[in-house]
N, C-alpha and C positions, 0 to 999 in steps of 0.2 A: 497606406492602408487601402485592402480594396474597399472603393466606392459606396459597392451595393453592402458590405457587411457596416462602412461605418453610418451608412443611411436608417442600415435598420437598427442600428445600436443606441442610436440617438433618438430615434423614433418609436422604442418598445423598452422604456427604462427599467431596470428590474424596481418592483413596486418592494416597500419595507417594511418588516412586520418584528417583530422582539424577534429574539430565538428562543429555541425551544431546547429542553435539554437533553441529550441525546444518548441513550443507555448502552453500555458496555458491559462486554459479560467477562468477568472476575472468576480463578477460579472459585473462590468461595461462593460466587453467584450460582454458578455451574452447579455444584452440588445441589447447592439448596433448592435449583427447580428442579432436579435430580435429574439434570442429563438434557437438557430441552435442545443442546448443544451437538447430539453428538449422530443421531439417525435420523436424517432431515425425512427419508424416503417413508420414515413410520409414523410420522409425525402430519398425517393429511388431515388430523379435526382441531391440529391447532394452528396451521398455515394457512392464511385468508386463499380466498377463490383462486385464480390463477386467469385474469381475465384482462387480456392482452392486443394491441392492435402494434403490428409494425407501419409505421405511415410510408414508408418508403422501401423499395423493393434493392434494396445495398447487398453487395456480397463482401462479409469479412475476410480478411486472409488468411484467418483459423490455421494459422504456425504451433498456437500456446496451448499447452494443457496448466500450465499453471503459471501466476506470476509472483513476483516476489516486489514488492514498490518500499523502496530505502528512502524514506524523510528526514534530511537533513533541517530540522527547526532550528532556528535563529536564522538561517539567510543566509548560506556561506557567499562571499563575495566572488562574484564570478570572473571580473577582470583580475584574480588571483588565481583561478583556479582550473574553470573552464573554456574559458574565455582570454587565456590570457592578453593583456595589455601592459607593454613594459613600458620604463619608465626610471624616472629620479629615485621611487622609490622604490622598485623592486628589488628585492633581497638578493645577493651574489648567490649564495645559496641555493635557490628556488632551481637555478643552473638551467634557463629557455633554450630549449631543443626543438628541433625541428624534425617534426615525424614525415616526411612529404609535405601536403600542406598543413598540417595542425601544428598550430606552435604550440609549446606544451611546461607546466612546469613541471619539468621531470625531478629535479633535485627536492621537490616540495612530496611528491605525487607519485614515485619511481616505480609500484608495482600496478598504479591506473595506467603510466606510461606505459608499460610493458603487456600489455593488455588493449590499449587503444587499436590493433586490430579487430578485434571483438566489440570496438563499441562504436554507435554512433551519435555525435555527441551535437544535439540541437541548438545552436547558439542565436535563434530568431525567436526563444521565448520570452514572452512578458507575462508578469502578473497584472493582476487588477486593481489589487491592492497593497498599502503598506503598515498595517496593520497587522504584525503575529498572528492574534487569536481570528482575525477576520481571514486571513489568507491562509494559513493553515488549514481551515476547515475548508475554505475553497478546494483549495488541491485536493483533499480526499474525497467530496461529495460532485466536484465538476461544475460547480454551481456556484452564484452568487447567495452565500448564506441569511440572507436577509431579503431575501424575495420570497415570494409568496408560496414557494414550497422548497426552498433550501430549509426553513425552521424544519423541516419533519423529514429531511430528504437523507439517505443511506448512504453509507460507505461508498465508495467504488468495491468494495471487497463484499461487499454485503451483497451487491447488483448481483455478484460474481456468485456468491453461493445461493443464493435463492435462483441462479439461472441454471447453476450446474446440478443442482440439487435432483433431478430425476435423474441423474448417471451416476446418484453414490449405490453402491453395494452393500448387498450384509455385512462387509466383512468393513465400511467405511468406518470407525468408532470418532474418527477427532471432527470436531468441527471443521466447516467448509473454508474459514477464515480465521487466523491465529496472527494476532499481534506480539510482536516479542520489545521491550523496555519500551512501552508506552507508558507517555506521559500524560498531560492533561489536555493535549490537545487532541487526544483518541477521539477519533468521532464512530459514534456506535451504529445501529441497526435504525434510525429514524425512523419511520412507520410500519417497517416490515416486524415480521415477528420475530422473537430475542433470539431463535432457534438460527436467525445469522448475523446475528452479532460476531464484532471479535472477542473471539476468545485470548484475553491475554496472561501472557505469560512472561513471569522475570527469569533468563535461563538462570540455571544452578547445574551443577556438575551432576549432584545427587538425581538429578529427575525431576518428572511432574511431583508438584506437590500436592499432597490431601489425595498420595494414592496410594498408599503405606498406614494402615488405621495404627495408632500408636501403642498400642495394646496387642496388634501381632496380628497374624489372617486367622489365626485359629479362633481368638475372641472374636474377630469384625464378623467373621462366616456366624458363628452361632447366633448372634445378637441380629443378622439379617434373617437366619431361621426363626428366629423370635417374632420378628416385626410383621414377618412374613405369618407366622401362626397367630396374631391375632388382630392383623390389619385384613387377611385378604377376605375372610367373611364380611366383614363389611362391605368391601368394594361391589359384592356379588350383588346385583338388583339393586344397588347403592341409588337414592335420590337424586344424588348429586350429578349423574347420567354420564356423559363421555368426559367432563375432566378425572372423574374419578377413576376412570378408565383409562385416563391417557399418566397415571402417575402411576400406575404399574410398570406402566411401558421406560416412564422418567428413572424409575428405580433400578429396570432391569438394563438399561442404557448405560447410566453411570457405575453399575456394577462393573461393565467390562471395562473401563479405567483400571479399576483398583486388581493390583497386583496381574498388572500385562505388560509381559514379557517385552511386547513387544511397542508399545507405549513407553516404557522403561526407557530401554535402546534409542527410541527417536527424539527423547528430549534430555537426556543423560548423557556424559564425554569424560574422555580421560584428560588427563595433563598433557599428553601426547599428543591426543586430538585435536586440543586447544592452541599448542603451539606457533601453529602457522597462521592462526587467522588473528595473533596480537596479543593475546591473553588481558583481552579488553570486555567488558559487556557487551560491546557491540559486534567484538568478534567472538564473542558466545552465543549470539545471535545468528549471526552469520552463519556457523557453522550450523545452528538447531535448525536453522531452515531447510539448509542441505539435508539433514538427517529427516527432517519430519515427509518431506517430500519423497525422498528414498524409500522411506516407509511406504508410501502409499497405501495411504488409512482415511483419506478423503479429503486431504487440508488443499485446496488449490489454488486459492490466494492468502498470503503474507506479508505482514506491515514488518519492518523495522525501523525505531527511531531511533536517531542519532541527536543532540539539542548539541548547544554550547555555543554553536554560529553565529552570536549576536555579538559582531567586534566593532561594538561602537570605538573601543578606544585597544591602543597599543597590540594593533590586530595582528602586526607583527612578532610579538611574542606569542600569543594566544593561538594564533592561528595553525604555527608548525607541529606541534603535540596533535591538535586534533587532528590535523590532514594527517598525519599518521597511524592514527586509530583508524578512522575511515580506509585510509589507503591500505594498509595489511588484511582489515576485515575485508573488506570487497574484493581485491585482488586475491584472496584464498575461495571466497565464495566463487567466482569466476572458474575460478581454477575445479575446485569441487564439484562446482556442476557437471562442470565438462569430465571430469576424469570418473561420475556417475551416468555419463551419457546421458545428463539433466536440462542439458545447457539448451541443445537442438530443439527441446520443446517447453521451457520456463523461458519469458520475455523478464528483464531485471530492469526497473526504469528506480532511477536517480534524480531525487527533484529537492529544493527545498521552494518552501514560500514565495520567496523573491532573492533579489540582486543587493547588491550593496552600490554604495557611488562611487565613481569613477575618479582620476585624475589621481591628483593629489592627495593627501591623507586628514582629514579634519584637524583642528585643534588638539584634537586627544590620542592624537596617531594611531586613528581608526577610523571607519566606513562605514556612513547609517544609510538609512532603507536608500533603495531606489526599485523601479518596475525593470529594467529589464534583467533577463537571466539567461541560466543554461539547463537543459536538460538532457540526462545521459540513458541509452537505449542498450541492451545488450539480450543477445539469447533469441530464440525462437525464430530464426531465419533474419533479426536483423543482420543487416549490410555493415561493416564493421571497419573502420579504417578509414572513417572520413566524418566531415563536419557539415550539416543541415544548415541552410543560412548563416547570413554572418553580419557583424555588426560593424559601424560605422570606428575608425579612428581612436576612438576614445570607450570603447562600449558602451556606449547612451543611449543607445537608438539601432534598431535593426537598418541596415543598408543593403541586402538582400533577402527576404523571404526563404529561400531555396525552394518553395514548395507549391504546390500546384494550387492553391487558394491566394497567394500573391499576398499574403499578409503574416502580422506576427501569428505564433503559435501560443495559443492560449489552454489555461489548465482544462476546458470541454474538449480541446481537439487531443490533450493528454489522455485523457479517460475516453474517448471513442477511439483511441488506438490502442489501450487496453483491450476493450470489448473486443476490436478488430480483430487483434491477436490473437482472443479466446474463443473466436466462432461467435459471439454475442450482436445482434444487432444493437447496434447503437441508435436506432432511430424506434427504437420499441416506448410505445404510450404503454405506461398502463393506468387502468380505470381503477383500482382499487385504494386508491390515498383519498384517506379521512376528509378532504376537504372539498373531493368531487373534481377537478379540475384536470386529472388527467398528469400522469408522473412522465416523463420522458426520462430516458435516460441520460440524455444529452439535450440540455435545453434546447430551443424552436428546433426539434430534428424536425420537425413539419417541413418549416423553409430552408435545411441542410444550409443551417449560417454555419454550422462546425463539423469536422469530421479528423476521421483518422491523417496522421500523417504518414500517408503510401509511399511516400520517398526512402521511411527505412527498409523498404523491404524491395527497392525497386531501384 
C-alpha cells in the first residue's frame, strides 16, 4: 500500500455515528408529491442554494453523458469469475481460455467472454468491508457509511443528477436517476432534495405504471378539469406562498407521464425485444435502460440490481444459473448500446460489494466474504481488451496495483472515475449538508488520498 495513503488512513479514522434512513422515490411516491421527480430545471424554490467550492483545480476526462452501474449484491466470487483462479476445484465446464493475457471463464461467462474487448476489467480492487448491508451502501455513496456524513451522504446517481441538473430541457420529463429491480439495499437521495432520488422501477413489458388511469384518459382528463376548477382559485394569493405554487408545477409535471407516447416506448418491450437479453428481470432491465437512455428524456444515470451472489455454500450449483442471467443481460446491453451508438458516450461499471474467499471451498462447498475483488469498466472511451492490476497466486491480495497511485483501488477511487467520466469534479465541497461540515464528493478530496483510475482511458 502506498506509504502516505496508509499514514493518513490510520491517522484520520472515519468517526461513527447510527445511520440514518435514506429515502427513495417509489413510483407511488412520485405521484403523490406530483412530479417532484421529473423537471429539476423548474424546481429552483424546492432545491437548496447551490453553493459550492472545488478544492482542487483536476480535469475530468468527460468521455460520458451517461452511466449505467450493475450491482451485483451478495458478492460474486471473483477467483470464479473475474479473476479467475484455477484449481482442484474448478468446474470442467467453466472451460479457462485464454484471451491474450486475461484468462477467463469463458464456458461459465461466454457472452462477457466475447465482449472482453470492450471491457476493462480491474482486478486491484478491495472493499472495506464485509458486511452486505455496510458494503453495499459503500459502493453506492463512495463513502464509509458510518462516518460522520455517510448517514446523510447521496447516491453516486443522485451526485450525478443534481450535477447535471442545469442541462435538462423542457422536453427532459424522466428523472435524472432511475433504478430498475431495486432491492433494499437502494440507497436514496440522503440530504439533497427527493427531486434526485431514484426513481425506481420493476420492468414489466406493459410500461410505466400508474400512467394509464384505470377508468380511461377520458375520465382521468375530466376529473384533472375538475381539480383544476376548484383547486387553482385557491392557489392564487394562497397563504401558503411558493409551496402552493410549486404543486402546480408538481401537478403539471406528472401530467406529462400519463398517457406519453413516448414514456410508453422507453419503458415498455415486446417478447422479441426481450429475447436476447435472457428473458430474465434483469435482462428487462438491461434492455429498459438501453431504451430509456435512447429516449433521451433526461435519465442519465442508472442502477441495476442483480442479488443472489451470496454462495456461502454449494456455490457450484448456484453459481452457473446466475452467471448466466448476468451474462446474457450484459452481453445484449453491451451489444445494444453499441448498435444505438450508446456505447461511445454511457461508461457501464460492474461491481458487487466484495470478493468471496479463495482456494479451496468451505465445508458447505461454498465461499464466504473476503475484501478483495474485481471491477468491470466498459463504454465511454474505455480501453478494452485488458486487465488493471493483478492479484497474487491465489487472489488474496493485490500483487500489482497497475495504477498510477501504487495501491489497491477502492470503492472512492470507483465513484471519482465515475464523476471523471461525466465531466463532474470529484474534488467538489459543498457547503450545504445539514450538519455544516462541508459534503465532498469523494472524501479528504482536500488531500487527493482518491481519485479516478486514468489507466482506463490511458
Amino acid at each position: 500500500m502506498n506509504s502516505y495513503f496508509e499514514h493518513f488512513v490510520q491517522n484520520n479514522p472515519h468517526p461513527h455515528r447510527p445511520f440514518w434512513e435514506r429515502p427513495t422515490l417509489s413510483r407511488r411516491q412520485l405521484f403523490r408529491i406530483l412530479g417532484t421527480g421529473i423537471s429539476g430545471y423548474a424546481l429552483y424554490e424546492l432545491a437548496r442554494p447551490l453553493r459550492l467550492m472545488a478544492s482542487l483545480p483536476v480535469t475530468p476526462v468527460n468521455t460520458a453523458k451517461n452511466c449505467i452501474y450493475i450491482l451485483l449484491s451478495g458478492a460474486p466470487s471473483h477467483i470464479d469469475t473475474f479473476d479467475l483462479k484455477e484449481g482442484s476445484w474448478t468446474p470442467a465446464t467453466f472451460n479457462p481460455t485464454s484471451y491474450g493475457d486475461i484468462r477467463f471463464p469463458q464456458g461459465l461467462l461466454p457472452n462477457v467472454a466475447n465482449h472482453l474487448s470492450d471491457i476493462a476489467i480491474v482486478r486491484s480492487a478491495r472493499s472495506w468491508a464485509l458486511v452486505h448491508s455496510l458494503a453495499q451502501t459503500w459502493v453506492q455513496i463512495g463513502r464509509n457509511p458510518t462516518s460522520a456524513l455517510g448517514s446523510i451522504s447521496p447516491h453516486i446517481g443522485s451526485v450525478v443528477a443534481i450535477e447535471k441538473a442545469s442541462e435538462r430541457q423542457p422536453g427532459d420529463i424522466l428523472p435524472g436517476f432511475v433504478s430498475f429491480n431495486a432491492g433494499g439495499s437502494q440507497v436514496g437521495a440522503g440530504y439533497f432534495p427527493v427531486v434526485y432520488a431514484p426513481f425506481a422501477v420493476q420492468p414489466r413489458a406493459a410500461g410505466l405504471a400508474n400512467t394509464i388511469h384505470p377508468s380511461g384518459r377520458e375520465r382521468w382528463t375530466t376529473r384533472m378539469q375538475l381539480l383544476h376548477l376548484l383547486d387553482d382559485p385557491l392557489r392564487q394569493n394562497s397563504p401558503l406562498g411558493p409551496p402552493a405554487q410549486d404543486m402546480d408545477g408538481f401537478y403539471a409535471n406528472a401530467s406529462q407521464l400519463m398517457y406519453n407516447d413516448a414514456v410508453q416506448s422507453a419503458f415498455s418491450f415486446t417478447t422479441t425485444e426481450r429475447e436476447p437479453y435472457g428473458n430474465t428481470t434483469f435482462g428487462d432491465a438491461c434492455l429498459l435502460a438501453t431504451k430509456v437512455l435512447l429516449a433521451n428524456l433526461g435519465t442519465r444515470f442508472i442502477q441495476i440490481t442483480l442479488g443472489g451472489w451470496d454462495n456461502h455454500a454449494n456455490i457450484y450449483t448456484a453459481l452457473p444459473p446466475l452467471a448466466a442471467t448476468f451474462d446474457r443481460g450484459y452481453g445484449a446491453l453491451l451489444d445494444g448500446l453499441s448498435l444505438n451508438g450508446l456505447l461511445e458516450n454511457t461508461l457501464v461499471v460492474v461491481a458487487g460489494e466484495f470478493g468471496r474467499t479463495v482456494g479451496a471451498l468451505n465445508n458447505q462447498a461454498g465461499r464466504d466474504h473476503f475484501l478483495q475483488q474485481s471491477v468491470l469498466f466498459a463504454g465511454a472511451g474505455v480501453h478494452g481488451g485488458r486487465t488493471i492490476g493483478s492479484t497474487n497466486a491465489t487472489g488474496a491480495a493485490t500483487d500489482d496495483p497497475g495504477w498510477s497511485r501504487n495501491r489497491d483501488v477502492r470503492a472512492e477511487d470507483v465513484e471519482a472515475s465515475i464523476y471523471s467520466a461525466l465531466g463532474i469534479n470529484w474534488t467538489t465541497i459543498r457547503t450545504d449538508d445539514p450538519l455544516g461540515r462541508g459534503f465532498e464528493y469523494v472524501p479528504f478530496a482536500k488531500y487527493d488520498i482518491y481519485g479516478p483510475v486514468n489507466e482506463l482511458w490511458g
